[in-house]
C-alpha positions in Angstrom: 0.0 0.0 0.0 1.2 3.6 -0.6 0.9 5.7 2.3 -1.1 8.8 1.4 0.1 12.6 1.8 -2.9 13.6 3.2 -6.9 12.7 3.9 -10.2 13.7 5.2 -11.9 13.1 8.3 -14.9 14.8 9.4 -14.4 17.4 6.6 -10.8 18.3 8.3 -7.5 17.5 6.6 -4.7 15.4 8.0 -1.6 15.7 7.1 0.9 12.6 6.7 4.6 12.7 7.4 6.9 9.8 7.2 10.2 10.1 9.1 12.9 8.3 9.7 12.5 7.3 13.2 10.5 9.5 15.8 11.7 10.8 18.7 9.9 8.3 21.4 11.9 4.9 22.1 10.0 2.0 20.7 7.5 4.1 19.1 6.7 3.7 15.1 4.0 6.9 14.9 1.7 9.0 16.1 -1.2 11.5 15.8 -1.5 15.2 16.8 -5.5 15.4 16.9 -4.7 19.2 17.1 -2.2 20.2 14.1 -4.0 17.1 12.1 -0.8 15.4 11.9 0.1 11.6 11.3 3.6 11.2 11.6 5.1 7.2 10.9 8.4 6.0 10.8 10.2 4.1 8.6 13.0 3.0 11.0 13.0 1.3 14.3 14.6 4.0 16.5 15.8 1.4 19.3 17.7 -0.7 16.2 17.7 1.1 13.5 15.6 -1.9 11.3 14.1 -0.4 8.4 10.3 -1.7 8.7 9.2 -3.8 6.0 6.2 -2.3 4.1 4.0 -4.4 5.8 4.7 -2.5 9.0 4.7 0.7 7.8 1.0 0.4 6.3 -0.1 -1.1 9.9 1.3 2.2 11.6 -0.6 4.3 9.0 -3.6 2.6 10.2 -3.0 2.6 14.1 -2.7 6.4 14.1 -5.9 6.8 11.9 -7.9 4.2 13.6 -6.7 6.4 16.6 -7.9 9.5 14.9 -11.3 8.2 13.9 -11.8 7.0 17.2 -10.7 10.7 18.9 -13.1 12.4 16.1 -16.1 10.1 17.5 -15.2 10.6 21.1 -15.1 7.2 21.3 -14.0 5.6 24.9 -11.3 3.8 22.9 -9.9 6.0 21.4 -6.5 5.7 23.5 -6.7 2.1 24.2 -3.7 0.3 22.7 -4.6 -2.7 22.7 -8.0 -2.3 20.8 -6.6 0.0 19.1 -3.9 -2.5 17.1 -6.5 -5.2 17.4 -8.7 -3.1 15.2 -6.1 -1.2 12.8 -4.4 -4.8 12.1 -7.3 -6.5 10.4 -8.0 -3.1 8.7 -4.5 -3.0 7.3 -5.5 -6.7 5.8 -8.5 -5.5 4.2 -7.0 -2.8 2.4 -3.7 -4.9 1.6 -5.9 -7.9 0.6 -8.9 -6.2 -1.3 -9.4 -6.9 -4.8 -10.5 -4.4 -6.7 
């Protein structure tokens, strides 16, 4: 999947920046539900490991499932463990779906 530059949620634009690692130790991305900002990484900032493509796409989709969930004020919004649950078999859909 190719990680988009930008997108749409409630009528608001998000903007996505890849990096090559982000500042937090262990962490792969994030979202500022302020600026609108989904940041991912490309490297593993305790190793160094580029993530494989796979990985990359899965981050994409934590921090929006994370985002979808803030913009519905959603309880679960900042539950991690739902939250991969949930962004993990979305990632499959998209990276399976046949068009």
């Amino acid at each position: 999947m190719q990680t988009p530059k930008k997108f749409k949620l409630s009528n608001k634009t998000f903007t996505v920046r890849m990096v090559d690692k982000m500042p937090h130790p262990g962490h792969m991305g994030e979202v500022d539900h302020t600026q609108r900002v989904v940041t991912v990484a490309t490297q593993s900032n305790l190793t160094g490991r580029s993530f494989k493509t796979e990985e990359v796409s899965d981050t994409f989709w934590h921090e929006v499932t994370h985002a979808i969930l803030y913009d519905m004020n959603h309880k679960l919004w900042n539950n991690e463990k739902f939250v991969t649950r949930f962004a993990n078999r979305l990632n499959e859909i998209v990276n399976t779906a046949e068009l």
